[in-house]
C-alpha positions in Angstrom: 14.7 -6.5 -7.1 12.7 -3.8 -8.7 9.6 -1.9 -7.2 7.4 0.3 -9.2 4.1 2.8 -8.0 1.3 3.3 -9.6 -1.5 5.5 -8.5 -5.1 4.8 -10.2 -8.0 6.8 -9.3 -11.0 3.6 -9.2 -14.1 5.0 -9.9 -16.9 3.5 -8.1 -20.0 2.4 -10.1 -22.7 3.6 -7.3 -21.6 5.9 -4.7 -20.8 4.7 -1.4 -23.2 6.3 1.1 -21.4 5.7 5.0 -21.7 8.1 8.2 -18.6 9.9 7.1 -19.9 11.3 3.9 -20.4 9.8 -0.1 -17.4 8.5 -2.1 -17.7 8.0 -5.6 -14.0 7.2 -5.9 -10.9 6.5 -4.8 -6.6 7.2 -5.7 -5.0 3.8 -4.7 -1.6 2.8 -5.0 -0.6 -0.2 -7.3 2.5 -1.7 -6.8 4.9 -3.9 -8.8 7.7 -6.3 -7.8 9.8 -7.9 -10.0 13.1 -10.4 -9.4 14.7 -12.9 -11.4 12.2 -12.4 -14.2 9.0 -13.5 -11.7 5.8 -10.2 -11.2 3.9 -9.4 -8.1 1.4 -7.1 -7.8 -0.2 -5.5 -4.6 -2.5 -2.5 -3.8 -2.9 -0.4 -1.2 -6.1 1.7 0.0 -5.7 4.9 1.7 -7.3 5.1 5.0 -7.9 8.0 7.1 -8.3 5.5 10.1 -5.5 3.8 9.2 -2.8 6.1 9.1 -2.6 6.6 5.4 -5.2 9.2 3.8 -3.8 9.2 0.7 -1.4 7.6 -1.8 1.3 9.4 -1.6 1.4 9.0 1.6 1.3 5.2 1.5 4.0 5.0 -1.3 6.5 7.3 1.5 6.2 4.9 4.1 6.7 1.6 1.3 10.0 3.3 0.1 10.9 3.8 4.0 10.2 -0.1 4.5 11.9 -1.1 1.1 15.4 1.0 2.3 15.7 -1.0 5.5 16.3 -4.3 3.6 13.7 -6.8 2.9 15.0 -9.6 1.0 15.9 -12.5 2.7 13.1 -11.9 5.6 10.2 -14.2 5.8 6.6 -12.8 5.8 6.5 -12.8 9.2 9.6 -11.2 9.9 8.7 -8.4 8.0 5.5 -7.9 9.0 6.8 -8.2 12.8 9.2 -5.2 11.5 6.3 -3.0 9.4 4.5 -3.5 12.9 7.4 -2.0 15.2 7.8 0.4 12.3 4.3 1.5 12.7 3.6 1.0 9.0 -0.2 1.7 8.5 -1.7 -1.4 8.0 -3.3 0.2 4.9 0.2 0.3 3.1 0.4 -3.6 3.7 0.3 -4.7 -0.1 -0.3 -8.2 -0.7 
């Protein structure tokens, strides 16, 4: 089981006007899973609201999840742990 992070700054194509400023842009986090010759990818958004404002940040917590053992665990078993964890849900790559 092999997990790699990539961080890609996405450009928007028209700024995104909300009540807590203009974003042209964003660094996510990309990550890839591989086992037994089978790829999965997932993303992750940074969220100030969600616990997570940046990329970094979102990666630390993943390897923190990753190093408690997650094979073997069904979905729901490992979300129930990311949850008592407090993971932020922004960090939950699917």
């Amino acid at each position: 089981m092999v997990f790699s992070f990539y961080k890609v700054i996405l450009k928007k194509r028209f700024p995104l006007a909300i009540s807590r400023g203009i974003h042209s842009g964003s660094e996510n986090l990309f990550v890839r899973y591989e086992k037994d010759g089978y790829v999965g990818w997932g993303e992750g958004a940074p969220g100030r609201t969600e616990g997570a404002s940046t990329a970094d940040e979102i990666q630390k917590v993943l390897k923190e999840f990753i190093a408690t053992g997650i094979e073997g665990f069904s979905i729901q078993e490992l979300y129930d742990r990311a949850s008592e964890m407090r993971i932020p849900p922004c960090a939950y790559v699917a």
